[in-house]
C-alpha positions in Angstrom: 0.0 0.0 0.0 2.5 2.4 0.8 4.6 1.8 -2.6 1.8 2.5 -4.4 1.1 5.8 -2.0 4.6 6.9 -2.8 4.2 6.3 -6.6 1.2 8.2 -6.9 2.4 11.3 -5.2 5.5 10.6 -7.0 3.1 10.7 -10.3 1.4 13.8 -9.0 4.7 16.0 -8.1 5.8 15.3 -11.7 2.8 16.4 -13.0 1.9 19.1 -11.2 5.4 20.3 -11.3 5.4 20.3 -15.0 2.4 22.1 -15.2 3.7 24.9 -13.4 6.4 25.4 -16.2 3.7 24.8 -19.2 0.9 26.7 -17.9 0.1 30.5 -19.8 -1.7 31.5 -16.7 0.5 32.7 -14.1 -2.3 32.2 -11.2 -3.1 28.1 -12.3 0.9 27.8 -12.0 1.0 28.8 -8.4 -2.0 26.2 -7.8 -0.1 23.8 -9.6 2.8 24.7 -7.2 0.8 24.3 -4.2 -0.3 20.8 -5.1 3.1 20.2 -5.6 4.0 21.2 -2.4 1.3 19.0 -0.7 2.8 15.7 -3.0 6.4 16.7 -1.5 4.6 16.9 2.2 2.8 13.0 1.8 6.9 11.9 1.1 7.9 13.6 3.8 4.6 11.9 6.1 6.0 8.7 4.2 9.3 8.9 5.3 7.7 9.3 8.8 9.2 13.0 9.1 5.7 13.9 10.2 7.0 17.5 12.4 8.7 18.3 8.8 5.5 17.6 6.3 3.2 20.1 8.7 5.9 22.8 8.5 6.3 22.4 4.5 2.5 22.4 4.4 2.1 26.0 6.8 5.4 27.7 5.4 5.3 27.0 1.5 1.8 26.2 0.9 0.0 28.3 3.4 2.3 31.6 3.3 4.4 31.9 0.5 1.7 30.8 -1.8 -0.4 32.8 -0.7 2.3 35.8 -1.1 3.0 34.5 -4.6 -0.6 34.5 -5.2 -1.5 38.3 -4.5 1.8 39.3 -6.5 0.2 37.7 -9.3 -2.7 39.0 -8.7 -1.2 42.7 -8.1 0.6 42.6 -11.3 -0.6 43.5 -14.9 0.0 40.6 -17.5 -1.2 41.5 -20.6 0.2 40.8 -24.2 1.4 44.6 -24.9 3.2 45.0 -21.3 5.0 41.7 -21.8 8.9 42.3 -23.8 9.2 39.4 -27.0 11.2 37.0 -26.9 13.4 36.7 -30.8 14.0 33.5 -31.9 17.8 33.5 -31.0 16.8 34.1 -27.3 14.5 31.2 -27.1 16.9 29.3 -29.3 20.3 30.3 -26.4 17.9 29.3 -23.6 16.6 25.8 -24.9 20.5 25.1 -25.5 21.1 26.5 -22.0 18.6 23.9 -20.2 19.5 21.1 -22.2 23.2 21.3 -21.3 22.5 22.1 -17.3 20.3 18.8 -17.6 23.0 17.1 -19.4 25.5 18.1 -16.7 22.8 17.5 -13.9 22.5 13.6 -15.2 26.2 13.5 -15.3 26.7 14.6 -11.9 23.8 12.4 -10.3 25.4 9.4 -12.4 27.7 8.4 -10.5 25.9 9.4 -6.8 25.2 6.1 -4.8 21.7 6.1 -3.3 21.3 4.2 -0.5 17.9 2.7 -0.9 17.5 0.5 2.1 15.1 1.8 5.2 16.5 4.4 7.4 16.0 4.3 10.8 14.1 1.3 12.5 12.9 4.2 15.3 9.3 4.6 14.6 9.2 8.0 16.5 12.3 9.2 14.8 10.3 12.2 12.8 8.0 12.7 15.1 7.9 16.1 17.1 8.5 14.8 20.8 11.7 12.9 19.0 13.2 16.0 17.6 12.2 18.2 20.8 14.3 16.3 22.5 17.3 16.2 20.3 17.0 20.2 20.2 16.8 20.9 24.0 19.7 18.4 24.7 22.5 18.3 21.8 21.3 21.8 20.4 20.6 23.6 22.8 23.4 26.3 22.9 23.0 27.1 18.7 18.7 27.0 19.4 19.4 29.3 21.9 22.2 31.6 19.9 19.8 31.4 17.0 16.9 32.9 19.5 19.0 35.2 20.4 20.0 36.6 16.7 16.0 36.5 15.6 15.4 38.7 19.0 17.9 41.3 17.4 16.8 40.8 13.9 13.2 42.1 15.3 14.5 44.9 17.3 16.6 45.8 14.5 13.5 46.1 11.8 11.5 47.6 14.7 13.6 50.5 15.2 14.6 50.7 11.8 10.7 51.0 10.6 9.9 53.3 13.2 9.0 56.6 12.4 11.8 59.3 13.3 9.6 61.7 15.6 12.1 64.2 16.7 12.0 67.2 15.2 15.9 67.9 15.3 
């Protein structure tokens, strides 16, 4: 059951992936995308990475999307605004792809994938698994990091604030 799970939301990414490229409406491609993104997040619920599929589901489909979305919809693509493309152009970038795939297949060629099962611990993804791994091996950088967001906010705080002295 769960190889043929894994192969239809292998199916799925593909094809929803590729019709993000193909498609002339630039709002259908971010839906494509988000379906997409909610193929990659079943792998990552089969893989058993559970904390990791609910944050890919909130971050890139709930709020970038949704950013991408009203960009799209904010912008003006019509056929006059829109630069053309010569033939030479389109001809440099087909030649362009096909040799980054080429070198993309020769790269991967030669990389061993280990395709036996991972860990045997069922609980490995699992959020109580990895809270406990942060708050014991990591908790000196999770608490460095905290520390660096906490002056990233100040930072933008008194950067956006309004100057109201009059001097």
């Amino acid at each position: 059951m769960t190889l043929y799970l894994f192969y239809f939301l292998s199916f799925l990414a593909i094809i929803s992936a590729l019709m993000v490229v193909v498609s002339k409406n630039p709002v259908n491609s971010v839906l494509f995308l988000i379906i997409t993104f909610f193929a990659i997040a079943g792998h990552y619920v089969l893989l058993n990475a559970q904390f990791l599929a609910a944050v890919h589901i909130i971050v890139y489909a709930g709020a970038i999307m949704v950013l991408f979305l009203y960009v799209i919809m904010m912008m003006n693509f019509s056929k006059e605004s829109e630069p053309s493309k010569t033939k030479l152009s389109q001809i440099v970038a087909t030649v362009a792809g096909g040799i980054f795939l080429i070198t993309l297949i020769g790269a991967l060629h030669f990389y061993d994938v280990d395709m036996s099962p991972g860990h045997s611990d069922p609980g490995a993804g699992l959020v109580g698994a990895l809270g406990k791994v942060l708050f014991s091996k990591f908790l000196l950088p999770f608490e460095i990091s905290s520390l660096l967001f906490l002056a990233a906010m100040t930072g933008v705080v008194l950067l956006g604030k309004k100057n109201n002295d009059n001097s």
